[in-house]
Steps between C-alpha positions, in 0.01 A plus 500: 500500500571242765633185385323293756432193328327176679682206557189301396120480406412508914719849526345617132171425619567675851601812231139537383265747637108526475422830377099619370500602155140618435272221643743239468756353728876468298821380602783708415850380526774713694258754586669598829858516304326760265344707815808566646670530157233815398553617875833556499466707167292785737267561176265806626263482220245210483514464157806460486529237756239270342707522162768394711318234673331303200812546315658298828243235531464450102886354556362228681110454407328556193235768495248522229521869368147524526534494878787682504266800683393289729814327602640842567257577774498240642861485540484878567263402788771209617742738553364799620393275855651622786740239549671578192599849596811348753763566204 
């Protein structure tokens, strides 16, 4: 894992990204830092990148386990756009 850390609550704040769990609207902290993380790992199997990902972002955020499913696919979603394929 990276260890970007920000200098101050501006830069942690600047660290949070709005992601669409279900039909709500979350913040998750160091989202992009996990992205790149999972990317780099070249995980084939979508399964096994969503473990990976909510295993990431629980570091950082708390996630209820009862919307553990949806987290997943959401983040799933998050980083199968096309701009995260450049690694």
């Amino acid at each position: 894992m990276t260890d970007e850390r920000p200098c101050c609550a501006e830069a942690a704040a600047r660290m949070v990204k709005k992601l669409t769990i279900g039909r709500s609207e979350v913040g998750i902290a160091n989202l992009e830092n996990v992205l790149k993380e999972v990317a780099e790992m070249k995980l084939t199997d979508d399964d096994a990148v969503k473990r990976e990902l909510l295993k990431r972002v629980r570091i950082y955020n708390y996630v209820a386990a009862s919307a553990n499913d949806e987290y997943a696919g959401a983040l799933l979603k998050e980083y199968k756009r096309p701009v995260r394929r450049q690694v």
